[in-house]
C-alpha positions as CSV (number, residue, x, y, z in Angstrom):
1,X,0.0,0.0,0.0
2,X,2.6,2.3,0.8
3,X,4.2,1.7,-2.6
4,X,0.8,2.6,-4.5
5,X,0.9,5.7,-2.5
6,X,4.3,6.8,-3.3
7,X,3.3,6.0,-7.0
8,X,0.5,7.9,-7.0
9,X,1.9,10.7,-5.4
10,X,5.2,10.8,-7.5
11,X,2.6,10.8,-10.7
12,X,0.6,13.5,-9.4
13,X,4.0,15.6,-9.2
14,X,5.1,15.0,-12.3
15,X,2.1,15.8,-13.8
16,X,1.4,19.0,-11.6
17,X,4.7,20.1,-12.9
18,X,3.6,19.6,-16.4
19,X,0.7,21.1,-15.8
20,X,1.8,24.5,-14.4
21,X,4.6,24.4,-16.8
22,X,2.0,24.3,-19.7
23,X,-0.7,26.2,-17.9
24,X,1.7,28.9,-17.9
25,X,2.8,29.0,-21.1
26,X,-0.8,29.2,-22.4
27,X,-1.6,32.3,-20.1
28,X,0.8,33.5,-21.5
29,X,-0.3,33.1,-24.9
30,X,-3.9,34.4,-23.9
31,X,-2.2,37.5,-23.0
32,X,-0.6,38.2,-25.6
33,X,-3.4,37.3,-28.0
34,X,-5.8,39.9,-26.6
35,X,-3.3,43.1,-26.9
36,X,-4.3,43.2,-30.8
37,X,-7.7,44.6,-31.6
38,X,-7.6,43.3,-35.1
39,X,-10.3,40.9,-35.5
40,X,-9.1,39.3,-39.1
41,X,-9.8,36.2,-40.1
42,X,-5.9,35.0,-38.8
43,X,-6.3,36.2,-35.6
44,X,-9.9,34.6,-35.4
45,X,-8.2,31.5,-36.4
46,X,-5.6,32.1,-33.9
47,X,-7.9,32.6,-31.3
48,X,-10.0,29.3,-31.9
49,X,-6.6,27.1,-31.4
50,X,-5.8,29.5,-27.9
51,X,-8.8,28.4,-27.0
52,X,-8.8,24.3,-28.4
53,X,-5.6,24.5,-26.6
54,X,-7.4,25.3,-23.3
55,X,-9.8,22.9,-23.8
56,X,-7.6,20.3,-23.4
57,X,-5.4,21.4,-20.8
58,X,-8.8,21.6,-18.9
59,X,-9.2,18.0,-19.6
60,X,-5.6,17.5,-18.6
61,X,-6.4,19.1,-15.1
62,X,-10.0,17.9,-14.5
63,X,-8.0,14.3,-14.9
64,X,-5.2,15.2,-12.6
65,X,-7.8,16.7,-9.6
66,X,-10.3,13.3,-9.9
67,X,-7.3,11.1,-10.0
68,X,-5.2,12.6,-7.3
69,X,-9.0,12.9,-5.3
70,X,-9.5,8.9,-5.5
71,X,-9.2,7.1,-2.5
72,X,-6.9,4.1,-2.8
73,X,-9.0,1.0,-1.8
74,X,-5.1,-1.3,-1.4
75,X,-6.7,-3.6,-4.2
76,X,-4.0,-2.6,-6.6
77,X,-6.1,-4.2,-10.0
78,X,-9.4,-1.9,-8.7
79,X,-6.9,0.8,-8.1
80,X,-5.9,0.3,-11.6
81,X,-9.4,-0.2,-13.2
82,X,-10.4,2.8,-11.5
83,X,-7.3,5.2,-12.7
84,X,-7.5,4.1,-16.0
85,X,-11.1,5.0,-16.3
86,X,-10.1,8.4,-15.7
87,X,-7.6,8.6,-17.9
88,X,-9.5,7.3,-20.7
89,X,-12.2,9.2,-20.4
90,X,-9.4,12.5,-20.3
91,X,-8.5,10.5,-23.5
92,X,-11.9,11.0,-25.3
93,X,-12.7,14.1,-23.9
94,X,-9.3,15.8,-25.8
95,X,-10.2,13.7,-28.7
96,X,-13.9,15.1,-28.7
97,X,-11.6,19.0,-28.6
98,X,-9.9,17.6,-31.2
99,X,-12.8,16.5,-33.5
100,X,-14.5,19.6,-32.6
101,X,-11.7,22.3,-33.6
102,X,-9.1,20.2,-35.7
103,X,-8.7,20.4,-39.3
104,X,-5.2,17.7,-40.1
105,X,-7.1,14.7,-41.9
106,X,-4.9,12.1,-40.5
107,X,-5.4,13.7,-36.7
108,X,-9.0,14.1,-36.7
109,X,-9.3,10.4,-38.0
110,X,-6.4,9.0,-35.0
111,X,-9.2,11.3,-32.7
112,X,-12.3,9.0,-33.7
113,X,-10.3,6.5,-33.4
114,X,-9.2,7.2,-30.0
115,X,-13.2,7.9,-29.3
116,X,-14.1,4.6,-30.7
117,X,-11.7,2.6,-28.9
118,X,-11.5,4.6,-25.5
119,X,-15.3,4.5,-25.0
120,X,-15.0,0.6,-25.1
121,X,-12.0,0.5,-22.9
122,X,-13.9,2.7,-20.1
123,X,-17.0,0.2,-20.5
124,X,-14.7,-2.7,-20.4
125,X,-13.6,-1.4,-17.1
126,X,-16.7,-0.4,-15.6
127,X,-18.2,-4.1,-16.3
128,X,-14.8,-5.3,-14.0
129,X,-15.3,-2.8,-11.7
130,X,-18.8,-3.8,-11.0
131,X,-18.0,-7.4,-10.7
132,X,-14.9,-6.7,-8.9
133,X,-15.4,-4.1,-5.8
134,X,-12.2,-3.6,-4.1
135,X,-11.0,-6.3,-1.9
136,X,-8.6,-4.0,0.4
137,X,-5.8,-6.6,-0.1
């Protein structure tokens, strides 16, 4: 158990680094987009990817608060099942930005993809879940 906890807390601080490191950088960016008060058809288009780009950071941080929020039940395969679901669903969720605001052929077709087979993955582990609670091993 006290391995899983380490784990989990070593992930969350690697990924809060990322986070800030990234969260800052697109602040940045949203600063700097607003200073022009041209509202041409570039800077519209630059503003819908500022903005695609926030939606997925959002994702990445909405993921990083339920996962680090989970209570660890010291079943490690539940603990497992359950993490993944979240990250999965982060995984279709920045796909869904993607399909929404994406225009690269080859990357909107890898984000159905990643829709199609995520979505099955998450019900695939929701059907364990419910046959397996958490045994507290």
């Amino acid at each position: 158990m006290k391995q899983s906890k380490l784990s989990i807390s070593l992930f969350s601080g690697v990924f809060a680094v990322l986070i800030g490191v990234s969260g800052s950088a697109l602040a940045q960016t949203g600063e700097h987009a607003q200073h022009g008060t041209t509202t041409s058809g570039a800077a519209a288009g630059a503003q819908q990817h500022e903005m695609a780009g926030h939606e997925m950071m959002q994702t990445m941080q909405e993921m990083h608060q339920k996962m680090s929020a989970m209570q660890m039940t010291g079943d490690p395969d539940h603990n497992f099942a359950m993490m993944m679901r979240a990250h999965h669903q982060a995984g279709v969720d920045m796909a869904n930005a993607e399909i929404k605001n994406g225009k690269d052929k080859q990357m909107l077709q890898a984000a159905k993809k990643v829709v199609a087979d995520q979505t099955k993955e998450i019900k695939k582990l929701d059907q364990w879940m419910e046959k397996h609670k958490a045994s507290g091993k």
